[in-house]
C-alpha positions in Angstrom: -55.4 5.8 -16.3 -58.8 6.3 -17.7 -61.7 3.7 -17.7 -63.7 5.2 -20.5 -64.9 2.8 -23.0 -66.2 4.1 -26.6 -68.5 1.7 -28.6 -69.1 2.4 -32.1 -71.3 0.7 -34.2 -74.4 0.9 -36.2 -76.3 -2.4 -35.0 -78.2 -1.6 -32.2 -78.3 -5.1 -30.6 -74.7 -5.1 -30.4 -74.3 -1.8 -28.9 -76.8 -2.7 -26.1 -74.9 -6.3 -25.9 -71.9 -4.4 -25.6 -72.6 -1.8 -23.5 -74.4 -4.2 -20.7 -71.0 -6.5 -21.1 -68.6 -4.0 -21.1 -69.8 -2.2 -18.0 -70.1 -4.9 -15.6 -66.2 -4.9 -15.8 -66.5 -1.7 -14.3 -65.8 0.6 -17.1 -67.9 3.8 -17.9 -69.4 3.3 -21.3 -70.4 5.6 -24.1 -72.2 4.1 -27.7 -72.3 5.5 -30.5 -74.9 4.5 -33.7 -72.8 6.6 -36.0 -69.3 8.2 -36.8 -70.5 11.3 -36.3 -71.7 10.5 -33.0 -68.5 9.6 -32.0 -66.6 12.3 -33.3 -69.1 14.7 -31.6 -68.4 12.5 -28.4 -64.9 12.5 -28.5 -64.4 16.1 -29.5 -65.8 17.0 -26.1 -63.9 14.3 -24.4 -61.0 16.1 -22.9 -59.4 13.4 -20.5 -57.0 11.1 -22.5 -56.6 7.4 -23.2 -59.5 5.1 -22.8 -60.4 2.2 -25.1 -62.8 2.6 -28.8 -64.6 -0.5 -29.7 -65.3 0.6 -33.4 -66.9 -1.3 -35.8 -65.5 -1.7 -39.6 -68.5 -1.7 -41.7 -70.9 0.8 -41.3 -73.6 2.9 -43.9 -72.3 6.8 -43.2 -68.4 6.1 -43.4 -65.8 3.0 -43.7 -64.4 2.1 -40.2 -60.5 2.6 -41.8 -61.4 6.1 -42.6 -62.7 6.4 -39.4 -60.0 5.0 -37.9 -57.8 7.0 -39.6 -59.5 9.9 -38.2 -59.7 8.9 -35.0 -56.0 8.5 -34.9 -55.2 11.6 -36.2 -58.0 13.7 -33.2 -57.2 11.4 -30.5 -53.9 9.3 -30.9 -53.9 8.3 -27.2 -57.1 6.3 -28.0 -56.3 2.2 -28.4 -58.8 1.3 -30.9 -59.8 -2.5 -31.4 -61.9 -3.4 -34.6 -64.7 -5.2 -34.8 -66.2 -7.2 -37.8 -68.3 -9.8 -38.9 -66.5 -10.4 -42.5 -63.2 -10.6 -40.8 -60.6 -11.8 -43.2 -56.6 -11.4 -43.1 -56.2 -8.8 -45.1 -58.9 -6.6 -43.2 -57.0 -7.3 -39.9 -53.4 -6.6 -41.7 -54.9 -3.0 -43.0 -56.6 -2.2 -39.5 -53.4 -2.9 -38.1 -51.1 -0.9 -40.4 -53.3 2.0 -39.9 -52.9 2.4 -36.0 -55.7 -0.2 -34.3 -54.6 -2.2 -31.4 -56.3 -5.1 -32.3 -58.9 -6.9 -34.4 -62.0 -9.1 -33.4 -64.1 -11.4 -35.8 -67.6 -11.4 -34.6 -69.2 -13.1 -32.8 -66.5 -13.0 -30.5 -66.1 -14.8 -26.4 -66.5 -12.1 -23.6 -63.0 -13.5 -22.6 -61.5 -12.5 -26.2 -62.4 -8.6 -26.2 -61.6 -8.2 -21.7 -58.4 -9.8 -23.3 -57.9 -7.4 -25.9 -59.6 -4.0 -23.4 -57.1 -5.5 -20.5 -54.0 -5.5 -22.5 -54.5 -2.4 -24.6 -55.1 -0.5 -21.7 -51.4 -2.3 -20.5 -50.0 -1.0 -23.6 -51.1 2.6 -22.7 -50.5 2.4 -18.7 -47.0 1.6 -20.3 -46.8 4.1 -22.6 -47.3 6.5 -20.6 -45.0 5.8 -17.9 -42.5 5.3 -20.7 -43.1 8.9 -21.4 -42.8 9.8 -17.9 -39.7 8.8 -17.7 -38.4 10.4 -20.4 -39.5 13.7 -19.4 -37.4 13.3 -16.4 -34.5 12.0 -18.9 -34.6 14.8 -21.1 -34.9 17.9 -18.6 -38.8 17.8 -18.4 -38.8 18.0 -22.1 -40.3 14.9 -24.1 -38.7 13.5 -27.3 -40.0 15.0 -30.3 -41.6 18.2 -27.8 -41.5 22.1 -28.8 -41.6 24.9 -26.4 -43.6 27.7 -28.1 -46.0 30.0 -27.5 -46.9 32.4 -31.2 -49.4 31.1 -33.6 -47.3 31.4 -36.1 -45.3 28.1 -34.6 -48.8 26.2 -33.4 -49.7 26.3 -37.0 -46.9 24.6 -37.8 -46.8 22.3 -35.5 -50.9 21.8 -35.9 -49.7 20.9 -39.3 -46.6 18.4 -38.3 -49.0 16.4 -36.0 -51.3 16.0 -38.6 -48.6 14.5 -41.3 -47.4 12.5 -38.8 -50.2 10.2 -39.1 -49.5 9.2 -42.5 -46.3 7.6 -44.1 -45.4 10.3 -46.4 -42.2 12.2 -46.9 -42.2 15.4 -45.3 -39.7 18.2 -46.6 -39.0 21.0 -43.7 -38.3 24.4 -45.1 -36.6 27.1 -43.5 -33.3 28.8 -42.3 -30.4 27.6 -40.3 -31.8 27.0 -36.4 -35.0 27.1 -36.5 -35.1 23.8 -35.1 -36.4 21.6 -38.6 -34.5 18.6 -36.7 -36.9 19.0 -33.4 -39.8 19.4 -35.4 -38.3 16.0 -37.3 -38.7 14.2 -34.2 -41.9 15.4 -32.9 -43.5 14.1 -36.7 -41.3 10.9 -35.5 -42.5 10.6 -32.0 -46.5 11.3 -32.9 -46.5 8.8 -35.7 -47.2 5.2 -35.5 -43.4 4.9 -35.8 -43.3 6.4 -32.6 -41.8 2.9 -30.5 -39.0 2.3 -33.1 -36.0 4.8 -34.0 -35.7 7.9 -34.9 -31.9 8.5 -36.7 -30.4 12.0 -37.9 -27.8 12.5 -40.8 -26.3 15.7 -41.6 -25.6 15.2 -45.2 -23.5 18.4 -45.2 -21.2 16.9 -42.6 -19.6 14.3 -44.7 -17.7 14.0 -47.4 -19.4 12.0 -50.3 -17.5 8.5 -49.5 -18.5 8.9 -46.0 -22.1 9.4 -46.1 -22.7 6.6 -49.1 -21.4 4.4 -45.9 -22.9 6.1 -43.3 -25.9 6.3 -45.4 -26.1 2.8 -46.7 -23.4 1.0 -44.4 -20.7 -1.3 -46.1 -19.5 -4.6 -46.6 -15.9 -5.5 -45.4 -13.0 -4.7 -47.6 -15.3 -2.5 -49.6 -12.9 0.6 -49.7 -9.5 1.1 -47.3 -10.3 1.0 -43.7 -13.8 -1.3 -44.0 -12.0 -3.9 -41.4 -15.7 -4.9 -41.0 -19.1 -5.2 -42.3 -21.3 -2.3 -41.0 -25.0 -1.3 -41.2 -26.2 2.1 -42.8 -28.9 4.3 -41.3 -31.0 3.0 -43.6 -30.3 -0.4 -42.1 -31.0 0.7 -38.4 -34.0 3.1 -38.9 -35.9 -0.1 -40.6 -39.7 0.6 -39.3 -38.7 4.1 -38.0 -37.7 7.6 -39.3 -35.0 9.0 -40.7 -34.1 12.6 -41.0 -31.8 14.2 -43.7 -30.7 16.9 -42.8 -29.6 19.4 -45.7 -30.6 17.5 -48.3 -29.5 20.0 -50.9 -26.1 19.0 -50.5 -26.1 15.6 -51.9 -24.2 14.6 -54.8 -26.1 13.3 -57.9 -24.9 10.1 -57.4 -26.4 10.2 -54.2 -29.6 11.5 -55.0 -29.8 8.9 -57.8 -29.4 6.1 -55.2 -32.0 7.8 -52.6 -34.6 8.0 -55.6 -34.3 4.1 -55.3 -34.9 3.8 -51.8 -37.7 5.8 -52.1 -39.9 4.8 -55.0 -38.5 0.7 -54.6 -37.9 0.3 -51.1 -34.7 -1.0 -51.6 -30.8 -0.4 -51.5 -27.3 -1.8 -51.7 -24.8 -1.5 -49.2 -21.4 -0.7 -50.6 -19.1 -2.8 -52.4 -22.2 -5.5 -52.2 -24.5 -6.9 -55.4 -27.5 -7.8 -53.8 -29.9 -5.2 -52.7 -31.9 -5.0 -49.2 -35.2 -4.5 -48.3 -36.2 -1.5 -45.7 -39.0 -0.1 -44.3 -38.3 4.0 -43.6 -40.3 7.2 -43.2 -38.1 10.1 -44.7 -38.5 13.7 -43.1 -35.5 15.8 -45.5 -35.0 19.5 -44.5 -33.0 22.4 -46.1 -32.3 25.7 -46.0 -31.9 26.1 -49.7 -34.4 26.8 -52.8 -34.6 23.0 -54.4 -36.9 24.4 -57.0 -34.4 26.4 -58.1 -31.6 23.9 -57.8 -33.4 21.6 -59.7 -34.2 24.4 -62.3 -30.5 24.4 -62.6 -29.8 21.0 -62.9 -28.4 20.6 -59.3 -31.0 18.4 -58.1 -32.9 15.8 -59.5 -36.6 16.5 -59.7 -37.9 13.2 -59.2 -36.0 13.1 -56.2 -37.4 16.8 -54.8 -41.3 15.2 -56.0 -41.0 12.1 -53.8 -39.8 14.3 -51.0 -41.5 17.1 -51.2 -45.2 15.3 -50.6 -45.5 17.4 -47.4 -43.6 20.3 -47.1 -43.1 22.6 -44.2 -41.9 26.1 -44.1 -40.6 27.2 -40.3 -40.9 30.9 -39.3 -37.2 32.3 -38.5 -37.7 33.5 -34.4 -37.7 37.2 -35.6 -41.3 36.2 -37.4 -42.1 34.8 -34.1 -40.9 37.2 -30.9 -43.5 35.6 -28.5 -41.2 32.8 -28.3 -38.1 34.2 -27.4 -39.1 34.7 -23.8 -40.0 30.9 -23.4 -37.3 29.4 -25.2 -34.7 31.6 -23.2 -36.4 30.3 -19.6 -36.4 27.0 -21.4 -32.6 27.1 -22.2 -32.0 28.5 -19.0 -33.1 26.0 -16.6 -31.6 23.3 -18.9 -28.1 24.8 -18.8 -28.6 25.8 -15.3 -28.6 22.2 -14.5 -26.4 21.0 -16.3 -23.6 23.2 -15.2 -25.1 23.2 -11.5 -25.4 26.9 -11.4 -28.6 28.0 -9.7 -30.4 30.9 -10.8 -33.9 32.2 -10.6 -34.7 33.4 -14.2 -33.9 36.4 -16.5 -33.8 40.2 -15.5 -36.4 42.3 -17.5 -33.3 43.9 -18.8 -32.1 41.0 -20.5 -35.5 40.2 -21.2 -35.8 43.4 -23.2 -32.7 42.9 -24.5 -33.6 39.2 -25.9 -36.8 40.3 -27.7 -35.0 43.5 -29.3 -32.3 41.5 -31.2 -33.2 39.8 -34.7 -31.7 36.5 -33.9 -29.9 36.0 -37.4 -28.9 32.1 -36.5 -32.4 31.7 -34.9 -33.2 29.5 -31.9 -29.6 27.6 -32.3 -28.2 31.2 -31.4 -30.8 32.1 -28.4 -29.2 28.9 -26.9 -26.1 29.3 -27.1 -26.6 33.0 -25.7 -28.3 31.8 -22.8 -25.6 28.9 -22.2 -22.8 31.6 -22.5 -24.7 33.9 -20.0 -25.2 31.2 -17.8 -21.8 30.7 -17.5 -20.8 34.1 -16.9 -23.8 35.5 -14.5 -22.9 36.5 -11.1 -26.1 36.8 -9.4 -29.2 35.0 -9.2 -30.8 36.5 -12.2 -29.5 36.6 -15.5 -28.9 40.5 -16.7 -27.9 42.1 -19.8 -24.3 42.2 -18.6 -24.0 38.6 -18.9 -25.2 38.6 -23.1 -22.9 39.0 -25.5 -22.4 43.0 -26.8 -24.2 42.4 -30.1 -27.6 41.0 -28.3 -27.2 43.4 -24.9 -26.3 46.9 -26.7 -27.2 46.4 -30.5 -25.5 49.3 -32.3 -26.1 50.9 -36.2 -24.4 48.7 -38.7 -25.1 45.5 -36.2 -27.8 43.3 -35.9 -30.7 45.4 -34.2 -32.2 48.5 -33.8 -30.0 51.1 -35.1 -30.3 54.5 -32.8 -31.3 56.5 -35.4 -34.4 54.2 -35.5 -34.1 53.2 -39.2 -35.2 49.7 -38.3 -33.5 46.3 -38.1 -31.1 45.3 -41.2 -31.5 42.3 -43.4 -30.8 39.3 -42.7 -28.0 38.5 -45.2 -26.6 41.4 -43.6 -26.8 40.8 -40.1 -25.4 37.0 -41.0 -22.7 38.6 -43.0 -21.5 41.0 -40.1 -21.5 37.9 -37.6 -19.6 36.1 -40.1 -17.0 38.8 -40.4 -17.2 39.4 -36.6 -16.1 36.0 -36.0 -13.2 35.8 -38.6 -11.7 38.5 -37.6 -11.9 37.3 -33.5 -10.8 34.2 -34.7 -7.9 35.4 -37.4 -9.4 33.7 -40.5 -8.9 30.2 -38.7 -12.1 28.9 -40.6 -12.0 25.5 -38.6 -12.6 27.4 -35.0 -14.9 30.2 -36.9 -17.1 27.1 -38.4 -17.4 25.5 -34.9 -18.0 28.8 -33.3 -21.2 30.1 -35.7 -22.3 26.2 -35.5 -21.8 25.2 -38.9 -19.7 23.0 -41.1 -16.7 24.2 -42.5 -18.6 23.7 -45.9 -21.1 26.0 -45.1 -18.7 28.8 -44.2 -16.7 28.9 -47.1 -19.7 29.4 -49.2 -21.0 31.9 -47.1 -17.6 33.6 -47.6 -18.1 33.2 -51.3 -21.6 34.4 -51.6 -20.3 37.7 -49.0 -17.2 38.1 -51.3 -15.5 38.5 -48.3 -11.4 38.2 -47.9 -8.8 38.6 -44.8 -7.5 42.4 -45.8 -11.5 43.2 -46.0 -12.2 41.4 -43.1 
């Protein structure tokens, strides 16, 4: 763990105060007269962690704002304020906005080696908190993406930077292209970050079941509530929590989120007397909502309080340099998990991989990669061990046709899967849902939209 110390502040007797202090605790100490200083300072700073004194009135910029651009540069920084007008409501806003601590001047030598000792505690914590988790989670941290195009550090350039605030955040995009991971890495980079991080699939549920999953119940409520039970709403209190296809909530639904949104508040089912919570909403969907709510399907207040930051993620065939890293990715961690061991991919299957348009995105490279997995023979994993469509792409599939008239659409590659599947399956829409990985909702309005029919199929 680092021993850097950064002092920011525009009184120069304080700064030489603190610097001579500070550094006969043996830490190596930089001052700054100015924000820009420090942001000049820190910008070149590449190790991470360390300590910022910063001061909360100064001449070129208000020590919130710069606090609140500190946290957005360097969120591994613990930052304790410092002030000679120190009132409540100062130390209540420098804490909401990310500092560790706050000190009224003029302040013991044993106060701030209190506060330096236990904010660097907090971060030798932290961080060994996040050690462990990589090993938890298959050398992959919560919230982390694998990637490697700029298409996909853009957005996740972008998701950082929202996570520092408490807006809403809408993700945009099709069906597995991972809106729920990029969910948890806003989560996990926000100030949130130590409290939870929940998921709801709204499409999942039928409308009784996600009003209670959604805002819990109180016992006797409707048939079956043997027992009071908390909502989501209820258990993310202080944290985040994602909605996932948000488009398919009922009115009634959307009429009761608009009040947890703009009031803070809701009422648990079959009670009268509403609840205060605390949540960060990130909502994703794969449908036009300003289109729906054009057509009266979803309330427009509602889309305005969650569309405040809005996120639009590439579908993988925008983005091919990732294929070959999320493949190794999904490789090793299904290599472990079924105890098979195997070296990497052949540059066959390599090929092969970065050829095929990947219709369902990076939920379908996975579950490629699991399947081969489970059927490779060797070390390596070849194009014999990926399924027909992905291996040997033919005309009228997904990929390139031979005749080199370039890849279909993508309603028409997802339309040939979905037929593919029906007929393997007989039209037994339950397994044919749980094989293409989504709800049984989904599929019979992708049927619908396809106009497609057993004697067709």
């Amino acid at each position: 763990m680092t021993r850097k110390i950064h002092i920011c502040d525009d009184e120069e007797g304080m700064l030489r105060y603190l610097r001579k202090t500070v550094a006969e605790w043996g830490f190596e100490v930089f001052t700054h007269n100015s924000p820009t200083q420090l942001f000049n300072a820190l910008g070149k700073d590449e190790e991470e962690g360390g300590v910022l004194l910063l001061d909360i009135r100064m001449p070129e910029m208000d020590g919130l704002a710069v606090l609140a651009r500190v946290r957005e540069k360097r969120p591994d920084l613990g930052v304790i304020m410092m002030t000679g007008y120190g009132t409540i409501d100062s130390a209540v806003e420098a804490i909401k906005h990310g500092a560790f601590d706050y000190l009224t001047k003029p302040f013991p030598e044993e106060r701030l080696e209190t506060a330096i000792a236990h904010c660097l505690e907090r971060q030798r914590l932290l961080a060994e908190n996040r050690a462990l988790k990589k090993d938890l989670h298959g050398h992959l941290l919560p919230g982390e993406i694998i990637y490697r195009s700029r298409r996909f550090r853009e957005v996740h350039d972008l998701a950082r930077r929202a996570a520092t605030s408490d807006v809403s955040v809408l993700l945009l995009g099709e069906s597995g292209t991972g809106k729920e991971l990029v969910a948890a890495a806003i989560h996990y980079a926000s100030p949130r970050a130590e409290r939870r991080f929940l998921a709801l699939n709204c499409a999942a549920l039928t409308e009784t079941l996600l009003e209670s999953q959604l805002f819990g119940h109180l016992r006797g409520a409707f048939t079956g509530a043997a027992q009071n039970q908390k909502g989501l709403l209820e258990e993310a209190h202080g944290g985040t929590l994602f909605l996932d296809e948000v488009g398919e909530l009922s009115p009634a639904l959307q009429a009761k989120l608009l009040r947890v949104l703009q009031e803070g508040e809701f009422i648990p089912v079959g009670a009268t007397r509403a609840k205060r919570v605390d949540v960060r909403f990130v909502a994703a969907t794969n449908k036009n909502l300003e289109v729906m709510v054009a057509r009266g399907g979803f309330r427009e207040d509602l889309f305005y309080r969650l569309n405040v930051f809005a996120l639009r993620l590439p579908p993988l065939r925008e983005r091919p340099e990732d294929v070959d890293v999320l493949a190794e990715h999904f490789l090793r961690r299904a290599a472990a998990r079924l105890g098979r061991h195997l070296g990497g991919i052949a540059p066959d299957a390599l090929a092969a991989l970065r050829d095929y348009p990947w219709p369902g995105n990076v939920r379908e490279l996975q579950n490629v990669i699991e399947r081969g997995v489970i059927l490779a023979q060797g070390d390596l994993l070849t194009s014999a061990d990926l399924p027909l469509q992905v291996s040997r792409p033919t005309a009228g599939e997904p990929g390139e046709t031979d005749e080199g008239t370039g890849p279909v659409t993508l309603a028409d590659a997802e339309c040939l899967q979905i037929r593919r599947i029906l007929r393997r399956t007989g039209w037994n829409k339950s397994r044919a849902a749980r094989l293409l990985d989504i709800t049984r909702r989904t599929l019979d309005r992708k049927i619908q939209d396809y106009n497609l029919t057993p004697d067709e199929a």
